[in-house]
N, C-alpha and C positions, 0 to 999 in steps of 0.2 A: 504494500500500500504506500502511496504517494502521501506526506503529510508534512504539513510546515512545523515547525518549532512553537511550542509556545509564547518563548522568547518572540517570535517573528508575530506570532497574532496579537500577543501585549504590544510591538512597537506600530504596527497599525493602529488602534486603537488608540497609543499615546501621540501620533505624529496627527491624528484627525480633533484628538481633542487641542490639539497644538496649532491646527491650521482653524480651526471653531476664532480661537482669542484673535489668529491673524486678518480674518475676514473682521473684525470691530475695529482695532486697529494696528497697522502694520508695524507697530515696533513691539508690540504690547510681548511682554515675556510670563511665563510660569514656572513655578517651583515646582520641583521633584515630590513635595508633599503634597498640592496644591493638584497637580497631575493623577497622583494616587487616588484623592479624594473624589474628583471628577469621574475617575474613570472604573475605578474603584478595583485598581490592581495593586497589590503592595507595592510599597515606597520604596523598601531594598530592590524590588525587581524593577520598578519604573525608572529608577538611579544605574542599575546599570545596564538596561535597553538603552536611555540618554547618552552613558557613555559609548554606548557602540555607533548610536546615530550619530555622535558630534564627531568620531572619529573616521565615520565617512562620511564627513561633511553636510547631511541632512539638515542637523541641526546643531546654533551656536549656541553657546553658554555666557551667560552674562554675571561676573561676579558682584559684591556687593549686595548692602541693605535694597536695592530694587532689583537685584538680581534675578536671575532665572535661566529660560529656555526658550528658542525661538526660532520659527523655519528658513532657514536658509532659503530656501525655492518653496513657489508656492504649490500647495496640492496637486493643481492640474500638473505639474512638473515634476512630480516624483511617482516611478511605477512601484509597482508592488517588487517585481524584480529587482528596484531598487535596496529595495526594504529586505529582503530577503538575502543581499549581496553583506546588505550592513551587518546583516545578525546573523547569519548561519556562514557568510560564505560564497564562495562562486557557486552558481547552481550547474551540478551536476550529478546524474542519476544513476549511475554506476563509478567504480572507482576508475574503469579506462575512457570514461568520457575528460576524467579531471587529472588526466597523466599519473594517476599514484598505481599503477598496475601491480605493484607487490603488493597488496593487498590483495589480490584475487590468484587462486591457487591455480585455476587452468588457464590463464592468460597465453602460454605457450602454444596452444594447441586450440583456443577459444576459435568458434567460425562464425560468431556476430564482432569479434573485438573491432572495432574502431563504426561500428552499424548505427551504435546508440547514439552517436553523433546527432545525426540526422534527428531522431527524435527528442534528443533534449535540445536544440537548436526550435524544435517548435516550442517547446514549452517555454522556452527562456522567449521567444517570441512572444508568445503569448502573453508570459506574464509581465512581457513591458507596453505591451499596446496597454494595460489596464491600470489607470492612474488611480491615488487617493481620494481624488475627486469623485471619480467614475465608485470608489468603493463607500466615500462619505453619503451620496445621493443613492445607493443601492441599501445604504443603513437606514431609509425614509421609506415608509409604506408604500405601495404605488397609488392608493386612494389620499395619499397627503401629497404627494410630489407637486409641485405648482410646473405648468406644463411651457414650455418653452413657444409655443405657437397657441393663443386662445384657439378652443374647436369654436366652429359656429357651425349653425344649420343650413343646409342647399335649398333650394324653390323645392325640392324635390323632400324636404326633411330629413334628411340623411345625414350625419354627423359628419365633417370633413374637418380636417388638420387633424392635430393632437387634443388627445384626451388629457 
């Protein structure tokens, strides 16, 4: 089974409650407690998700009495691939996708070794067409969503644009 880290679904969570304060306003920072509290993941663990995101550049840290946290780029500009580079790692689905092949005992004589390429090249695809943004607006109901195009009604009463 394919499954992200916890580690990785906590810093989702904390980079969207991170981009929440950036949309009011753009310098506004948060505390690693303050994070916790919102989002309601422990503060040892939201402390060092921050340090992994600050150290890929996600997110900066601001020392001091108004100190805090704050996104480097904004939502729409970080994919989840991103997110998952910061805290796990380069994404790779076997150990001959990511060059470590002493790790796997039949590498010698393997007849898919260098195959899984091809399919973890979709999924790292995959998982970068799909930004924070795109997961911020997927965490809103779809009978809440406010619709990018009003629907209106045809001569004909038939619902046309967006719902």
């Amino acid at each position: 089974m394919l499954r992200l880290s916890k580690l990785t679904d906590y810093a989702v969570v904390v980079l969207i409650r991170l981009g929440a304060c950036d949309r009011l306003a753009p310098d506004c920072v948060q505390t690693s407690p303050g994070l916790a509290a919102g989002t309601g993941v422990p503060e040892p663990t939201v402390a060092k998700v921050l340090k992994a995101l600050a150290t890929a550049g996600l997110v900066s840290s601001q020392r001091g009495a108004r100190g805090g946290y704050r996104l480097m780029r904004s939502l729409e500009a970080i994919s989840v691939a991103d997110v998952i580079t910061a805290v796990d790692g380069p994404i790779a689905l076997t150990a001959c996708v990511d060059g470590s092949s002493a790790e796997c005992d039949v590498s010698s004589v393997c007849a898919v070794k260098g195959r899984w390429d091809l399919v973890n090249a979709a999924i790292e695809q995959s998982l970068s067409a799909i930004t924070l943004a795109d997961m911020r607006e997927a965490s809103v109901p779809p009978a809440f969503r406010i619709p990018a195009e009003p629907a209106r009604l045809s001569r004909a009463g038939r619902i046309e644009g967006t719902i």
